[in-house]
C-alpha positions as CSV (number, residue, x, y, z in Angstrom):
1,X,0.0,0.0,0.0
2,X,1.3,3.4,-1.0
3,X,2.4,5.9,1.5
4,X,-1.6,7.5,2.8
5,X,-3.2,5.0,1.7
6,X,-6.1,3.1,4.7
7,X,-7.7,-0.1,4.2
8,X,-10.7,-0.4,6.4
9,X,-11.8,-3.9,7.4
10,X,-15.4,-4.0,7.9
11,X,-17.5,-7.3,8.8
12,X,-14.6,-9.4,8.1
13,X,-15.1,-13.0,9.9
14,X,-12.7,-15.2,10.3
15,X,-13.4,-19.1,11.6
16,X,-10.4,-21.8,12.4
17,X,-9.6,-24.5,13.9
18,X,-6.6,-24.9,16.8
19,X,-4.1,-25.5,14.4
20,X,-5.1,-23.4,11.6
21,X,-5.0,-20.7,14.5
22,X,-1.5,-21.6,15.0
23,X,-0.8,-21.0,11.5
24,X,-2.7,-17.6,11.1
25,X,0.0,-16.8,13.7
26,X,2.9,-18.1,11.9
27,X,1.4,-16.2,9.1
28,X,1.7,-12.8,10.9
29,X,4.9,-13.7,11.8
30,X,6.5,-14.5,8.7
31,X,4.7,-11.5,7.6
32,X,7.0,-9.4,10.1
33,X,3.8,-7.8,12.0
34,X,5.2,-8.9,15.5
35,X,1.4,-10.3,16.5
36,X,1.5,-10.7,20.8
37,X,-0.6,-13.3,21.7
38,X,-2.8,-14.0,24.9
39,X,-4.0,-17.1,26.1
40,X,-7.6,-16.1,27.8
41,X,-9.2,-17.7,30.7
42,X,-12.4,-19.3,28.8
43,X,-9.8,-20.7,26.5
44,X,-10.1,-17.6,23.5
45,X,-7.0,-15.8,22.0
46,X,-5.9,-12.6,21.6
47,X,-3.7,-11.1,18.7
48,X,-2.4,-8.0,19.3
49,X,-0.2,-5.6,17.1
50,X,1.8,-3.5,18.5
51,X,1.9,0.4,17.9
52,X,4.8,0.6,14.5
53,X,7.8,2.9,15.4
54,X,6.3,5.8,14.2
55,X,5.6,8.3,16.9
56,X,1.9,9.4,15.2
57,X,1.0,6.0,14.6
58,X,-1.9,4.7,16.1
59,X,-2.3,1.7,18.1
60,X,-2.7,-1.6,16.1
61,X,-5.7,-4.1,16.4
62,X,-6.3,-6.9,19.1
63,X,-8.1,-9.6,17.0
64,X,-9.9,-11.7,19.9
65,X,-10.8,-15.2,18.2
66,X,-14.0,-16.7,20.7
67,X,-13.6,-19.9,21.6
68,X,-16.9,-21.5,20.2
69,X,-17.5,-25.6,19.6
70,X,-13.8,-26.5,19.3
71,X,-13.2,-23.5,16.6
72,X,-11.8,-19.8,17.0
73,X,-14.2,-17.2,15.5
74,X,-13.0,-13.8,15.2
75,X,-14.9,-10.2,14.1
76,X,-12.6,-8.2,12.6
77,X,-13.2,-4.4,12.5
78,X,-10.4,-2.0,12.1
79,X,-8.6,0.7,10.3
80,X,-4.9,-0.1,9.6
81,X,-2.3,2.2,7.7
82,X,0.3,-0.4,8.5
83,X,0.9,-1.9,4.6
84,X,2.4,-4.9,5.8
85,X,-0.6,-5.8,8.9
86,X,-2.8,-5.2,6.2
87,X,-2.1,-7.2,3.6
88,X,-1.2,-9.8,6.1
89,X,-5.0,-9.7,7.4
90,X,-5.7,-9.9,3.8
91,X,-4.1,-12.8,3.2
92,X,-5.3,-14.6,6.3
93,X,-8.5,-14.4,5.1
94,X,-7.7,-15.6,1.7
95,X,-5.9,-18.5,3.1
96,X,-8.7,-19.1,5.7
97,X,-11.6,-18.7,4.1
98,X,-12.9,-15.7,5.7
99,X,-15.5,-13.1,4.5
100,X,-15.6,-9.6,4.6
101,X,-15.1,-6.2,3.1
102,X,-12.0,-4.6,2.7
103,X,-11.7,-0.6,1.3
104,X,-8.8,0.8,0.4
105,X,-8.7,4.8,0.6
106,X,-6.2,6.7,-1.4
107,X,-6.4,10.0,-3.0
108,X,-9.8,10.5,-4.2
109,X,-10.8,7.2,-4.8
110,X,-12.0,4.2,-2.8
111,X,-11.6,0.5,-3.8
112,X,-14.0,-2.1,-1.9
113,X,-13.1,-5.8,-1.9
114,X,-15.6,-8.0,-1.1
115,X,-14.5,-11.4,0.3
116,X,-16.8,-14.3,0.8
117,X,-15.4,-18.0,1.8
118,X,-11.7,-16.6,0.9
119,X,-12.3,-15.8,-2.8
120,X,-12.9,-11.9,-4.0
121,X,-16.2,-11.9,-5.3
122,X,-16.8,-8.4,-6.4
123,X,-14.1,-5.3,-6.8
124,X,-15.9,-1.6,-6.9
125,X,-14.3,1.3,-7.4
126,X,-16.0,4.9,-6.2
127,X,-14.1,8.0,-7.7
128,X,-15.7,11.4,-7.6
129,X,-19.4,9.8,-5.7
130,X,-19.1,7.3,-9.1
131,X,-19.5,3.5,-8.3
132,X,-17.7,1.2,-10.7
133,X,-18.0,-2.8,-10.7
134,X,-14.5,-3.7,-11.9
135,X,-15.0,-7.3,-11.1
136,X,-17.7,-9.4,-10.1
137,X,-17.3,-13.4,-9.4
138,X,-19.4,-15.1,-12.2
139,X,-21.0,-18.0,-10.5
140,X,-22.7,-19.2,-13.9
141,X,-19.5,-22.0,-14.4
142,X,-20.4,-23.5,-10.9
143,X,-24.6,-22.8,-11.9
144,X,-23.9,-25.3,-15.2
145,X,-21.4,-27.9,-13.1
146,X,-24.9,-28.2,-10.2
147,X,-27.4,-27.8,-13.7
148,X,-25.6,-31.1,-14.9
149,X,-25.0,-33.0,-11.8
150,X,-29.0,-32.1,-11.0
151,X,-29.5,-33.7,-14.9
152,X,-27.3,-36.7,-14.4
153,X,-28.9,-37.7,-11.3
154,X,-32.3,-37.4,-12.9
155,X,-31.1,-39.6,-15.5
156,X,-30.2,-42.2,-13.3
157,X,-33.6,-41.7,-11.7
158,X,-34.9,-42.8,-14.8
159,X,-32.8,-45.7,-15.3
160,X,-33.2,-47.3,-11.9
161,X,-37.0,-46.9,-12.6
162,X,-36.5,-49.0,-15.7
163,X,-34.5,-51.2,-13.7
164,X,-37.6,-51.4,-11.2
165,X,-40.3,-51.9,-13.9
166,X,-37.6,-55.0,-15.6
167,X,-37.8,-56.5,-12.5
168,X,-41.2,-56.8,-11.0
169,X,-42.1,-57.7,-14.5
170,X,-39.6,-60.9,-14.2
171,X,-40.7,-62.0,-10.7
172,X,-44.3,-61.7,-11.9
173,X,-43.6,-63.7,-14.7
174,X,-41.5,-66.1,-12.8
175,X,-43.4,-68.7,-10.4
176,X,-40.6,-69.5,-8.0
177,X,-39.9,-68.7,-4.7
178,X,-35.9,-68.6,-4.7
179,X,-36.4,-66.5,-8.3
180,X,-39.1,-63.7,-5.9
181,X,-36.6,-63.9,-3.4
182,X,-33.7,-62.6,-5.6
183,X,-35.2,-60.6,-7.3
184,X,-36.8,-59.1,-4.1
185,X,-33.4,-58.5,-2.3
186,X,-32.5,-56.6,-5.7
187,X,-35.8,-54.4,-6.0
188,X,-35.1,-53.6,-2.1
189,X,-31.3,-52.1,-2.7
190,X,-32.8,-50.3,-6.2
191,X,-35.6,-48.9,-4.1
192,X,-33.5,-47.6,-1.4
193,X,-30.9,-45.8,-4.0
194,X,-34.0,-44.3,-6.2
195,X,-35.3,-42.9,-2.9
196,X,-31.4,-41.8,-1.7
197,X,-31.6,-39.9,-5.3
198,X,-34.8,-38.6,-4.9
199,X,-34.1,-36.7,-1.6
């Protein structure tokens, strides 16, 4: 980030295990942001940054992840003008699948990144009170991938229905018991994968 730039995180959530928590920490560490970290009493951690050496800097952000089911969630809300903490928190949630929005201020302009499940999903840019979408995530690839797993699974709807129909056609026409048997044992397993399907 240039020299006067901010990036504002607002609504950014962030949700990790133990050990991914250990690595968002070795993550702000190899990122040289000097996180402190406390160990609170309920089990929950603290991140703090401290303060850079600049004497008009303000203090950084203490990132408390809430211990909840056996995972860390953390609410991020902040203002950074530390380059490095910032795009450190940006690749966090990148790497950890976090959402959230991230602007970046500069010189008349505003860019807003909008993060959901670790991907950017939309890019806007506001200059002089103009909004302008410079990227948007197009979710019609992974619309056509569900349109044709929902078709191929109708498909084999159809065919274990044939399948059905073959059969209790066979054990009518055949008079055996040991034939109605077999043939009953196979009807129950293609009954209970039609209705799997179904559902």
């Amino acid at each position: 980030m240039a020299e006067g730039i901010a990036a504002i995180y607002v609504k950014a959530r962030l949700e990790v295990t133990e050990r991914e928590l250990d690595g968002l920490i070795a993550l702000f560490r190899e990122r040289r942001t000097y996180p402190e970290v406390r160990v609170l009493e309920n089990g929950s951690q603290e991140i703090a940054f401290p303060r850079s050496e600049r004497p008009d800097a303000q203090e950084g952000p203490v990132l408390e992840f809430e211990k909840e089911d056996g995972r860390y969630v953390c609410q991020i809300s902040c203002r950074l003008v530390n380059a490095r903490l910032a795009g450190a928190l940006r690749l966090a949630v990148t790497k950890y699948k976090g959402n959230g929005l991230f602007h970046r201020y500069g010189d008349g302009f505003m860019m807003a990144y909008e993060y959901r499940l670790g991907t950017v999903v939309k890019i806007t840019e506001v200059k002089g009170g103009i909004a302008t979408v410079l990227y948007q995530y197009n979710a019609v690839e992974r619309e056509l991938e569900d349109l044709f797993r929902r078709d191929s699974v109708e498909r084999e709807i159809v065919l274990l229905r044939l399948e059905i129909d073959r059969l209790l056609d066979l054990r009518t026409r055949l008079g055996t018991a040991e034939a109605k048997r077999i043939i009953d044992r196979q009807l129950c397993g293609l009954a209970a994968s039609l209705n799997r399907l179904e559902s």
